[in-house]
Backbone as CSV, one residue per row, in Angstrom:
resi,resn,N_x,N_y,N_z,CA_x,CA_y,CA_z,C_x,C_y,C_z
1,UNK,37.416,-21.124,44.155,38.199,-20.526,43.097,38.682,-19.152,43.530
2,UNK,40.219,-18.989,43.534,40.363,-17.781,43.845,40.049,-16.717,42.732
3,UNK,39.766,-15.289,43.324,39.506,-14.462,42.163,37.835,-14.002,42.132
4,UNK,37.234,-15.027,42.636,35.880,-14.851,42.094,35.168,-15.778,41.476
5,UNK,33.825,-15.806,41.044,33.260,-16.631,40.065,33.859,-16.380,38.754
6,UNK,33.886,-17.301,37.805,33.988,-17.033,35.723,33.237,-16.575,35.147
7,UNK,33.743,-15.609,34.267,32.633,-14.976,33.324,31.644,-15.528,32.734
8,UNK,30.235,-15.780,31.983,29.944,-17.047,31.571,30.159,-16.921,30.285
9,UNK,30.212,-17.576,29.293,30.923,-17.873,28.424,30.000,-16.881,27.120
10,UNK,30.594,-16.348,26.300,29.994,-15.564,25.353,28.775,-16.582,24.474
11,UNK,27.560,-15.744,24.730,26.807,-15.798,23.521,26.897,-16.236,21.702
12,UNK,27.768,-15.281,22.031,27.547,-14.443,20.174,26.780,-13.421,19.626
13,UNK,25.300,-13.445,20.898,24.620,-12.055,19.984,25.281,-10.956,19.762
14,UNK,25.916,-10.457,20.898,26.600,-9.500,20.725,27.221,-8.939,19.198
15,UNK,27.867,-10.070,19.053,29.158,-9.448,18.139,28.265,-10.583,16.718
16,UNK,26.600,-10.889,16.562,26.607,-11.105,15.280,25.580,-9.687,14.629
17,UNK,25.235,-8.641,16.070,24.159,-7.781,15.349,25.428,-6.899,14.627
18,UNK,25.039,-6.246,13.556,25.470,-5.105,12.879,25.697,-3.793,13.320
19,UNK,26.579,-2.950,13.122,26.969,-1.953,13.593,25.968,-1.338,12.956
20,UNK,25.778,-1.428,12.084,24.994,-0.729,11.036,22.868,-0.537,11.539
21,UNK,22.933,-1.719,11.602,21.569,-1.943,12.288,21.290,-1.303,13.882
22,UNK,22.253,-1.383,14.758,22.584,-0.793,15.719,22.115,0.793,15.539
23,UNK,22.981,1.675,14.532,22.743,2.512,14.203,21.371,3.265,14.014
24,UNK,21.601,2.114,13.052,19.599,2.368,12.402,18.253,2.221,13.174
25,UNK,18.682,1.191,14.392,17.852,1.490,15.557,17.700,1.831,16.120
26,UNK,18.552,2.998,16.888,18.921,4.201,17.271,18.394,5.656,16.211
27,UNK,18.181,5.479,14.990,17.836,6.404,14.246,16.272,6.825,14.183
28,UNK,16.012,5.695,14.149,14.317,5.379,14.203,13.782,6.658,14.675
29,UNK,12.463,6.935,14.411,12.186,8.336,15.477,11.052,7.990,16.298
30,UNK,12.189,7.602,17.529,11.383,6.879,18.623,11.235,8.309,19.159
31,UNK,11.816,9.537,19.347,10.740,10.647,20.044,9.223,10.750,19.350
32,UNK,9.252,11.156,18.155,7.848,11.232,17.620,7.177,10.262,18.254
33,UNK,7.340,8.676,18.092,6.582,7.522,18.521,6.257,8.096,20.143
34,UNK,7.378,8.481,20.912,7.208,8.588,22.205,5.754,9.787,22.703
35,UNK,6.030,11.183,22.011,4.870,12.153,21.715,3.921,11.723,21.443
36,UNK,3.411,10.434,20.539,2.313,10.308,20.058,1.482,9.450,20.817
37,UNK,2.151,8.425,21.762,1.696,7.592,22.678,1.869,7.792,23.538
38,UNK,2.866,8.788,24.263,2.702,9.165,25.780,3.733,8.014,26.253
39,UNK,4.591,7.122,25.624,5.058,6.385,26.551,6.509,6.759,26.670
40,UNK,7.304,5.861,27.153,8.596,6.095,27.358,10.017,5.592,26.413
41,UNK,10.165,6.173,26.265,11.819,6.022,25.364,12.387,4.469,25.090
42,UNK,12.704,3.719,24.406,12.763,2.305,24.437,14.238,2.288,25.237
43,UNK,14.465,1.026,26.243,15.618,0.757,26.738,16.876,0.219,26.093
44,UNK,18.338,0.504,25.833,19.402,0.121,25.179,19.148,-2.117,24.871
45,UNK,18.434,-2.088,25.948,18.466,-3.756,25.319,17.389,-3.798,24.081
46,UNK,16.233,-3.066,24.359,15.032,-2.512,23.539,16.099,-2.698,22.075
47,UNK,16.711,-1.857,22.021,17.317,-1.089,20.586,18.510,-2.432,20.481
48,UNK,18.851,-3.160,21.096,19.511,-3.950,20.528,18.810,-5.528,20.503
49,UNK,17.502,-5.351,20.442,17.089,-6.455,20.265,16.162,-6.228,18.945
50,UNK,16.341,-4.910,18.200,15.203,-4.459,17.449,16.801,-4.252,16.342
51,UNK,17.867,-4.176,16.481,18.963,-3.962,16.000,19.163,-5.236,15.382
52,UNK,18.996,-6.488,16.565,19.611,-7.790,15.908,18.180,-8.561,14.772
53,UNK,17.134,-7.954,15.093,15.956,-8.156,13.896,16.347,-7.721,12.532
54,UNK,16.949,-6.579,12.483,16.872,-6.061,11.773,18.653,-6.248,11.195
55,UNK,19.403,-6.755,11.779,20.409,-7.380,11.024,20.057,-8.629,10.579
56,UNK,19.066,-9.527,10.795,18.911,-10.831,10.479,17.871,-10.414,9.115
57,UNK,17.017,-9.548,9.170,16.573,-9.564,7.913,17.428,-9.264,6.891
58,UNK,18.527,-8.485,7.262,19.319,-8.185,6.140,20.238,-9.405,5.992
59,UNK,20.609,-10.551,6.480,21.140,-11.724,6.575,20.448,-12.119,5.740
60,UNK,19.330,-12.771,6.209,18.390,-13.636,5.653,17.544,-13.368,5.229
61,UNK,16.992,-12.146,4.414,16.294,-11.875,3.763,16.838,-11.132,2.754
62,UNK,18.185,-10.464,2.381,18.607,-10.038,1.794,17.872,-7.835,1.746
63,UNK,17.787,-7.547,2.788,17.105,-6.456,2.995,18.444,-5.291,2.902
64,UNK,18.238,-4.481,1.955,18.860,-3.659,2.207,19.273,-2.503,3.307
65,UNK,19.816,-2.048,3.945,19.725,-0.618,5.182,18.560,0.541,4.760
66,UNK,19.415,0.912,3.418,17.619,1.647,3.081,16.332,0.887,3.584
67,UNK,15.782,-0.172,2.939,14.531,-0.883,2.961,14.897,-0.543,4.588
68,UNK,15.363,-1.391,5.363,15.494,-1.524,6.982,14.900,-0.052,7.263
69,UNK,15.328,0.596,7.188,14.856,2.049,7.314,13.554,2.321,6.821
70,UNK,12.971,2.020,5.757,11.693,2.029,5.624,10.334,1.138,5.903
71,UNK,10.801,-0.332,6.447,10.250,-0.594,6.788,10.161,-0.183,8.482
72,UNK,11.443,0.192,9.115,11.348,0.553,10.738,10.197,2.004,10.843
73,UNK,10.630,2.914,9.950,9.686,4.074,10.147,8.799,3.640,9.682
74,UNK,8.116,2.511,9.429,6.127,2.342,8.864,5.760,1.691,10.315
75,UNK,6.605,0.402,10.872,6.715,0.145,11.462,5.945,1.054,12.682
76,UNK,6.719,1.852,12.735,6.856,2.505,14.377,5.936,3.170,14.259
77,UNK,5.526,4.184,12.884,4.367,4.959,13.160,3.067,4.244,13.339
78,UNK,2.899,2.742,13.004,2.063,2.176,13.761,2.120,1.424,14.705
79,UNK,3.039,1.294,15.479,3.741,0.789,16.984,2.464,1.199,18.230
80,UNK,2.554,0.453,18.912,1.585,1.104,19.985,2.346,1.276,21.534
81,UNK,1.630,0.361,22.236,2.421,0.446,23.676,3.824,-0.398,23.492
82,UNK,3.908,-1.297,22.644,5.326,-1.720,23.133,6.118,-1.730,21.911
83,UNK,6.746,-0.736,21.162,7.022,-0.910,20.062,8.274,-1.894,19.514
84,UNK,9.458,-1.891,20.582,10.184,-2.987,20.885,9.665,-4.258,20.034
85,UNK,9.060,-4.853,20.222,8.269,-6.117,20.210,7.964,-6.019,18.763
86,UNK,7.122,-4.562,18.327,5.731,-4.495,17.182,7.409,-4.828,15.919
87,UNK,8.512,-3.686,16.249,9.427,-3.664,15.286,10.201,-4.972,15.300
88,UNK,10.400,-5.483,16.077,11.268,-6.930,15.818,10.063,-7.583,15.118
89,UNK,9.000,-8.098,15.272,8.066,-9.108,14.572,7.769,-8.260,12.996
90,UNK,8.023,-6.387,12.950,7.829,-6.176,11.536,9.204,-7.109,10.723
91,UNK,10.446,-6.602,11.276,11.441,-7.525,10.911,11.825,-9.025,10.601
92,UNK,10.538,-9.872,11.321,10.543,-11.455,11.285,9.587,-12.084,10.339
93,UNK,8.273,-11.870,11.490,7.540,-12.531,11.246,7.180,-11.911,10.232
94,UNK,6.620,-11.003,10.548,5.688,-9.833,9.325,5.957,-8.983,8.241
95,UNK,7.498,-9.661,7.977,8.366,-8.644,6.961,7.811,-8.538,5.967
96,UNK,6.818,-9.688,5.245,6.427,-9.454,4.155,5.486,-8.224,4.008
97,UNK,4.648,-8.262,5.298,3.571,-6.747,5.043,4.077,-5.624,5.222
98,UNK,5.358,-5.422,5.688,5.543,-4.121,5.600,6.778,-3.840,4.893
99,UNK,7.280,-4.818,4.071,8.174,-4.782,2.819,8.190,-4.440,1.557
100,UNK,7.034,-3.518,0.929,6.959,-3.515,-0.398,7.863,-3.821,-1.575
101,UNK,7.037,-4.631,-2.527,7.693,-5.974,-3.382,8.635,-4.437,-3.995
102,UNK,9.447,-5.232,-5.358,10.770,-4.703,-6.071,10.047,-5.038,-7.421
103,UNK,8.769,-4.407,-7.469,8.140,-4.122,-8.686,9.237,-3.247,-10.449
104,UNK,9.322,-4.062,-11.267,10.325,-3.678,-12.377,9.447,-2.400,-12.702
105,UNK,10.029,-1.447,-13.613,9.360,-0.580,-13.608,8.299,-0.286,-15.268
106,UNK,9.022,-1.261,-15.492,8.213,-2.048,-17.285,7.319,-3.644,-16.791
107,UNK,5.860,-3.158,-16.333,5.501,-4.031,-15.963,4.853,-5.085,-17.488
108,UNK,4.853,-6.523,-17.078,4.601,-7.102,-18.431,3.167,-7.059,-18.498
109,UNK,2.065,-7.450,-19.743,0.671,-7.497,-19.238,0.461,-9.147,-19.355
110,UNK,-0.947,-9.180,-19.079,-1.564,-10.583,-19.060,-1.819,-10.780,-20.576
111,UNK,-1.742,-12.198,-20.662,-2.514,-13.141,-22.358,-3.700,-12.633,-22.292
112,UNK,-4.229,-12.220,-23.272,-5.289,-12.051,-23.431,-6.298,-13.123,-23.618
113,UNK,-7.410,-13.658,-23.022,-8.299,-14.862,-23.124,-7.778,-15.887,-22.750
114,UNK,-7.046,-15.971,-21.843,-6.228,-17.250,-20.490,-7.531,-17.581,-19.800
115,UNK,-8.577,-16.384,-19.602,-9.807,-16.959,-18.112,-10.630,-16.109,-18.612
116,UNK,-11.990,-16.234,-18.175,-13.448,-15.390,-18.644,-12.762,-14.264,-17.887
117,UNK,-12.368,-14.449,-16.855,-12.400,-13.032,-15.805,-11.152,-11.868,-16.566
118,UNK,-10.031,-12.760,-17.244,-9.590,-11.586,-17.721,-10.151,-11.026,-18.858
119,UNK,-10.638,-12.044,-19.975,-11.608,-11.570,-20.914,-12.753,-10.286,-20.683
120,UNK,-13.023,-10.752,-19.459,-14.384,-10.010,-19.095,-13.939,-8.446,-18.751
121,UNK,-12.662,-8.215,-18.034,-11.784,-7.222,-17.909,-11.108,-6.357,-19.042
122,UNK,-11.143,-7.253,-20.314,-10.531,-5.978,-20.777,-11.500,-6.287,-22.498
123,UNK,-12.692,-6.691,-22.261,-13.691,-6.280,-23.016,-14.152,-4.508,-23.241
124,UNK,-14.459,-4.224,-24.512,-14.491,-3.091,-24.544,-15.727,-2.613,-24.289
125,UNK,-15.807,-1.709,-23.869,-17.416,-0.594,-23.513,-18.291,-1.227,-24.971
126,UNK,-19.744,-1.341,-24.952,-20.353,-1.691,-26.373,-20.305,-0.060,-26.468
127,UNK,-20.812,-0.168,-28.361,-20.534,1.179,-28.966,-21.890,1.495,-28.595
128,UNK,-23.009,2.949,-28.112,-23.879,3.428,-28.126,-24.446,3.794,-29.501
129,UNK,-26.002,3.007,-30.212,-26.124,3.970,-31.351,-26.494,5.225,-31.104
130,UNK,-26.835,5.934,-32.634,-26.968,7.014,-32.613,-28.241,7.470,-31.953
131,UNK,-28.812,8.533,-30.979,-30.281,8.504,-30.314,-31.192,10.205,-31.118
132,UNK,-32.183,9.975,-31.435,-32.651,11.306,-31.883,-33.155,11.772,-30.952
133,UNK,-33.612,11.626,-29.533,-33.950,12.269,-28.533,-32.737,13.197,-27.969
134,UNK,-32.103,12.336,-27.796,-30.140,13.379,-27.148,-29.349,14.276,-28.277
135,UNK,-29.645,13.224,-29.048,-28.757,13.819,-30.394,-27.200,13.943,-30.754
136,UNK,-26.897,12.453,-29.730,-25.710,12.062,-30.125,-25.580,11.063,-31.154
137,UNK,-24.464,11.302,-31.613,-24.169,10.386,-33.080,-23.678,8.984,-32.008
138,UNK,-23.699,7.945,-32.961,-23.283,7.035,-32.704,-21.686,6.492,-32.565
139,UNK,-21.852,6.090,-31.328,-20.271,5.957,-30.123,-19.746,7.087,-29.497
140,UNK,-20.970,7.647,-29.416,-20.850,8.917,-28.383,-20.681,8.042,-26.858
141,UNK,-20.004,9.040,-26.321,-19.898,8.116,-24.804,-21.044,8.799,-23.818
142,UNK,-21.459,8.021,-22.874,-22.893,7.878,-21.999,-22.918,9.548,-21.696
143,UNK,-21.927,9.984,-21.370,-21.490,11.085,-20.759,-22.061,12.101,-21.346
144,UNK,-21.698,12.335,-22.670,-22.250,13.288,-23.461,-23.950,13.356,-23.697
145,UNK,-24.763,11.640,-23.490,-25.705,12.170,-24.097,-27.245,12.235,-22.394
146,UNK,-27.224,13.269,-22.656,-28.394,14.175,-21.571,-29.686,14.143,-22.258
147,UNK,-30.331,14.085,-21.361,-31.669,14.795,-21.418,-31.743,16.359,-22.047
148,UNK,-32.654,16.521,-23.248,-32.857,18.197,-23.474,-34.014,18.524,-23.443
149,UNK,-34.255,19.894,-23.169,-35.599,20.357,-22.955,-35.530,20.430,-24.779
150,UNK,-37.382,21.474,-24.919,-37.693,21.189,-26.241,-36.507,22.695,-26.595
151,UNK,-36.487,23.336,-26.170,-35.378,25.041,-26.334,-34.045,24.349,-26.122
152,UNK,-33.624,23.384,-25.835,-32.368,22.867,-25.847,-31.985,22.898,-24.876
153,UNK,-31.986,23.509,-23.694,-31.169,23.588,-22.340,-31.177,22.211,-22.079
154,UNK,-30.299,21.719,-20.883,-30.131,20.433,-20.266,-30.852,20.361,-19.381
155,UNK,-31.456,19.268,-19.118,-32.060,18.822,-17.885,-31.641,18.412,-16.575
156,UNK,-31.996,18.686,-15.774,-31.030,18.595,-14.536,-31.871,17.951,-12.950
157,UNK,-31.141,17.187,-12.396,-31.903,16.591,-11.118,-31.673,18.008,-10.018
158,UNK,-32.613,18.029,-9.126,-32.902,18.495,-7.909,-31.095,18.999,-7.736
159,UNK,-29.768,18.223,-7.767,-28.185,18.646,-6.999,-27.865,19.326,-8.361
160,UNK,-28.288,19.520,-9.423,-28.127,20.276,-10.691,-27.161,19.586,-11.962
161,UNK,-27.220,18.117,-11.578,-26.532,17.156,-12.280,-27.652,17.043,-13.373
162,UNK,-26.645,17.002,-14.758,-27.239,16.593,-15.727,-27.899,15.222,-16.154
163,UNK,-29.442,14.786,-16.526,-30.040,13.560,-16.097,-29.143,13.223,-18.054
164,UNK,-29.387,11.579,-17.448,-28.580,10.853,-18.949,-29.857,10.836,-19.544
165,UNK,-29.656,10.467,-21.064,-31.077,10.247,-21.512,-31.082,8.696,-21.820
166,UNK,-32.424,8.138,-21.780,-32.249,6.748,-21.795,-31.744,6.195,-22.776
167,UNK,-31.223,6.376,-23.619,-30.008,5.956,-24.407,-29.026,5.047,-24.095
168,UNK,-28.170,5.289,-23.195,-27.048,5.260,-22.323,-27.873,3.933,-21.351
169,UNK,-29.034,3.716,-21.435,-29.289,2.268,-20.913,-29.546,1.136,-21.153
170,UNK,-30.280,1.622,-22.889,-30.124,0.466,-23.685,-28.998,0.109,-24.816
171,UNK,-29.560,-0.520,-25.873,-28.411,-1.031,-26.831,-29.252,-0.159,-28.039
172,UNK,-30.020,-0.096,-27.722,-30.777,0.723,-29.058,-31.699,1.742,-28.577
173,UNK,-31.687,2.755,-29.230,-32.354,4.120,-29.164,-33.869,3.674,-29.046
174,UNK,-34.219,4.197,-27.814,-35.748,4.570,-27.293,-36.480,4.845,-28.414
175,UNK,-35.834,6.237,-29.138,-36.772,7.195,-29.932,-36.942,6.077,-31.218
176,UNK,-36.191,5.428,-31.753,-36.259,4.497,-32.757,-37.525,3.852,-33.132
């Protein structure tokens, strides 16, 4: 063939990554990453193979450039020796862990009594009766009721924390 050998015939990667992603992989702050590990600067194929990850999540995952951006900087600050690699698989494989969900900001609550476990969750504290040793009235919270000397001061352990009085362990007053 005169001329030479033929070009070989285009791919497509080229021209399906994003200008945009391109950008954004280039933005990344691969110096910090570089300072913190001692290694070396990622290579232009590096950044366009971490470019076309990160246009495909926004393809096919519907990822915004912001998000892309926040998941690349979580990404990288935990990147190690080859970050190339760590950021394309945050982009693929692993998008879900380093994607935080699109939580509404009026979250709804649970039925109440659907399962013991939520029952058991949003059961209320029992009420404390009243104790004549502490000398809290009844539905005083644990907190308030201490140990007193017979002069009234509080009683206190050895770190100078106030001791509870046994009240606060049963359902009914000791002194009773």
């Amino acid at each position: 063939m005169p001329g030479g050998a033929a070009e070989p015939p285009a791919t497509g990667g080229e021209a399906s990554v994003s200008s945009e992603a391109v950008e954004l992989a280039r933005r990344l702050p691969w110096r910090a990453w570089s300072e913190r590990t001692g290694k070396r600067l990622p290579s232009r194929l590096e950044l366009r193979r971490v470019a076309a990850a990160i246009t495909n999540a926004m393809a096919e995952h519907g990822v915004s450039l912001d998000e892309a951006a926040e998941v690349g900087c979580r990404a990288l600050a935990k990147a190690g020796k080859n970050p190339a690699t760590f950021l394309v698989n945050a982009f693929t494989t692993k998008l879900d862990e380093h994607l935080p969900a699109d939580l509404a900001e009026e979250q709804l609550t649970l039925p109440v009594g659907e399962s013991e476990s939520s029952a058991a969750e949003t059961s209320p504290e029992p009420v404390l009766p009243a104790c004549e040793l502490c000398g809290a009235a009844e539905g005083d919270p644990a907190e308030a009721r201490v140990k007193r000397r017979r002069g009234g001061s509080i009683v206190r352990d050895v770190a100078g924390v106030p001791e509870l009085c046994g009240c606060t362990q049963h359902r009914t007053c000791p002194a009773a």
